[in-house]
N, C-alpha and C positions, 0 to 999 in steps of 0.2 A: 215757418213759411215766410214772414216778414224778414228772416236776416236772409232768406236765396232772394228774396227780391230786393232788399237793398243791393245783393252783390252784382246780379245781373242789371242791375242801372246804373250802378258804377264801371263795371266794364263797356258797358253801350257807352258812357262819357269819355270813351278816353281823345274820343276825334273832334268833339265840342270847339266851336269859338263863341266868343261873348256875340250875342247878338244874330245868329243864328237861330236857324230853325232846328228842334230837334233830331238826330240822325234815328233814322228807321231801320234797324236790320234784318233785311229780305230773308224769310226764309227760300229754301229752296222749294222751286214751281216742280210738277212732274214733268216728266219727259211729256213729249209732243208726239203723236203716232203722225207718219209721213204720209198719210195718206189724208185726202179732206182737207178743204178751207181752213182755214185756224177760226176765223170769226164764227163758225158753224157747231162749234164744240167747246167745253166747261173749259178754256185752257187755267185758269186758276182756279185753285184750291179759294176757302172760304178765309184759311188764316193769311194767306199772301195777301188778298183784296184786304182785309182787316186794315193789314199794315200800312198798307200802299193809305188806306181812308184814313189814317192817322195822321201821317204827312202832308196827304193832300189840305187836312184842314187846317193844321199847322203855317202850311204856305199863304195858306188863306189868311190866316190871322196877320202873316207878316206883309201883307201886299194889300190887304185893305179892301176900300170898297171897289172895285174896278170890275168893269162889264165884260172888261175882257183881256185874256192872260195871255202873254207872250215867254212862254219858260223854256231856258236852252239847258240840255243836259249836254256834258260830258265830263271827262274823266282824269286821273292824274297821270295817267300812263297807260300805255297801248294794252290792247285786254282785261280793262275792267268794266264790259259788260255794259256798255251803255245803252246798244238799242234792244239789248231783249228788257235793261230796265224801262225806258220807253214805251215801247209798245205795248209790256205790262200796263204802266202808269196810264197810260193814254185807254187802254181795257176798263180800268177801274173809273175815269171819270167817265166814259160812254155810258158802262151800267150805272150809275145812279144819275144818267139823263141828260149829262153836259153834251153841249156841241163841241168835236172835237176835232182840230186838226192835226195831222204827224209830217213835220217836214223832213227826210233822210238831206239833213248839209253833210255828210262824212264822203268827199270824193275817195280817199284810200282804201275803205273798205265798205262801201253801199251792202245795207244787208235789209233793212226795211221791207221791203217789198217779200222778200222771203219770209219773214215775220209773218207776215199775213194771205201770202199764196197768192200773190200779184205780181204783175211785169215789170219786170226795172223801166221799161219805159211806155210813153212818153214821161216826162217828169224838169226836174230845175235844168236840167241842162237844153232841154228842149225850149225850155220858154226862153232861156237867156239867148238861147240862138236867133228866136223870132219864129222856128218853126212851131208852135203851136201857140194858144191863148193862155191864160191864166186858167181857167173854167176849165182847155182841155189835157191841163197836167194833173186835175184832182182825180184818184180813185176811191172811189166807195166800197169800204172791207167787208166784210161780213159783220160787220158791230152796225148795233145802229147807230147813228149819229156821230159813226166815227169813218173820216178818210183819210188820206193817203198822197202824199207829193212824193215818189221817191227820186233819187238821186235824175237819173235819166242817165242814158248811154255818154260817158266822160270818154275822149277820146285819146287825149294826151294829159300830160302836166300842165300843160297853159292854159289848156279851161279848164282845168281842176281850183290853179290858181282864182282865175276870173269867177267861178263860182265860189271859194272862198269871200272873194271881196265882197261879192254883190247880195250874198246870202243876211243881211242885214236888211237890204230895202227889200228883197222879195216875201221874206219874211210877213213883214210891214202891210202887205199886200192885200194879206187876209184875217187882217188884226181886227178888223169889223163886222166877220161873218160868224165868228166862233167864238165860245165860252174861253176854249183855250187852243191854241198854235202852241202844240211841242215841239221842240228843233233838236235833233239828233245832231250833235256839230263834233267831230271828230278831236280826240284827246288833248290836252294841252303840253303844247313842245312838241305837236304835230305841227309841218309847215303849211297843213291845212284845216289848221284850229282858226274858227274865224272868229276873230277879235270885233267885226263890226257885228254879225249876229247876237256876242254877248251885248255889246253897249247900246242895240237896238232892242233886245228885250228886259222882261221886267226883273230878271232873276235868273240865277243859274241853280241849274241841282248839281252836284258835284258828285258823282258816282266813283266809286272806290271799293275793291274788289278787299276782302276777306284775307290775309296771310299774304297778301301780295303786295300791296303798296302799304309803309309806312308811316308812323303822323310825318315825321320831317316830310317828304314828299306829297303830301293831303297838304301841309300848310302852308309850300312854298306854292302848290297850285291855287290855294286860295288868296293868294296873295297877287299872283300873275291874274286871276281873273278881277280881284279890286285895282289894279294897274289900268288897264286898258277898258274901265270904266260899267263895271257889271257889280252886279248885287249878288254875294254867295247867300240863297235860301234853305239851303238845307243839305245832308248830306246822307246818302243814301250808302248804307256798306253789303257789297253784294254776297252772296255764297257763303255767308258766312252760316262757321259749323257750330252746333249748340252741343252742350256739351252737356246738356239738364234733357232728360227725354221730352218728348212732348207733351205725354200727358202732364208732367208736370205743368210745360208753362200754359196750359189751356186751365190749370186749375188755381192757378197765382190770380 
């Protein structure tokens, strides 16, 4: 039993940097039934939350005492799964009691709000326009303690741009109301991968999909986020397929 668990933490190491937090590999969640609030129903299994509480405190070790977390996820390349890792992550610290914020920065593909069976708007596009408050772009999911900024209606490219840039101070905004502000910020080598959102929060998680992205590409993206001034915390590998049944690793 000790040489299948050496072998499976040696395969978990192959995406490792020094000084990192250790990568967590997401088993797969069940499907979602389309009917019903998502926050009104189990949407994780026991062994996903596990995982997800592995990392979380991981992150914690690496980010200290601090009252309050500002952590931007995303990815090495387009399709690896970053806001349904999210909105997981952001599920797991509601249950065990955190205040929790989710801000949708991805103008290319806004999906947040679906995540949780809310309205794409009002939300960041609305504030940045002036037409609503800061107070009236939050929604409240079905979690407790857990809400919702999503993208808001993007009209063109140039305020997709301008939310880009500005998604660092908005951020910011709500860095004192909540345990933690998650930022959904679109892939990187997106031209609306925001670079001031990394360098205004505390950490990046770096989401990277199972058989799809390579280390070369996981390390030149971590490399592109310590450029433009952000901290790689951890690295989350998504879908990934296990090739040991399960009851086995419930019995490791």
């Amino acid at each position: 039993m000790s040489k299948i668990r050496d072998a499976m933490r040696k395969s978990e190491e192959e995406l490792w940097e020094p000084g990192t937090a250790r990568e967590i590999a997401r088993p797969e969640a069940p499907p979602m039934p389309e009917e019903g609030p998502r926050g009104l129903i189990p949407a994780l299994s026991s062994d996903v939350l596990s995982y997800y509480e592995a990392i979380g405190k991981q992150i914690e070790v690496a980010l200290g005492e601090l009252e309050s977390r500002t952590l931007v996820f995303t990815g090495a390349v387009a399709g690896d799964g970053i806001s349904t890792v999210v909105a997981q992550y952001a599920e797991m610290l509601s249950r065990r009691g955190d205040r929790v914020l989710v801000i949708d920065g991805n103008p290319r593909h806004p999906s947040l709000h679906h995540q949780f069976n809310l309205p794409e708007a009002p939300g960041v596009a609305e504030y940045l326009s002036g037409k609503f408050s800061r107070e009236g772009v939050v929604h409240r999911t079905g979690f407790a303690n857990l809400e919702l900024v999503p993208l808001g209606r993007c009209s063109d490219r140039s305020e997709a741009g301008r939310i880009t840039e500005a998604l660092g101070r908005f951020e910011s905004l709500f860095a004192s109301d909540y345990d933690y502000v998650l930022v959904d910020s679109d892939f990187i080598g997106s031209p609306f991968f925001s670079q001031a959102s990394v360098a205004s929060g505390h950490g990046v998680v770096l989401v990277i999909r199972a058989g799809k992205t390579n280390r070369e590409v996981a390390n030149r993206a971590c490399e592109i986020v310590r450029r433009v001034g952000g901290r790689i915390l951890g690295v989350i590998l998504n879908r990934r397929q296990f090739p040991i049944p399960g009851f086995i690793y419930r019995r490791l």
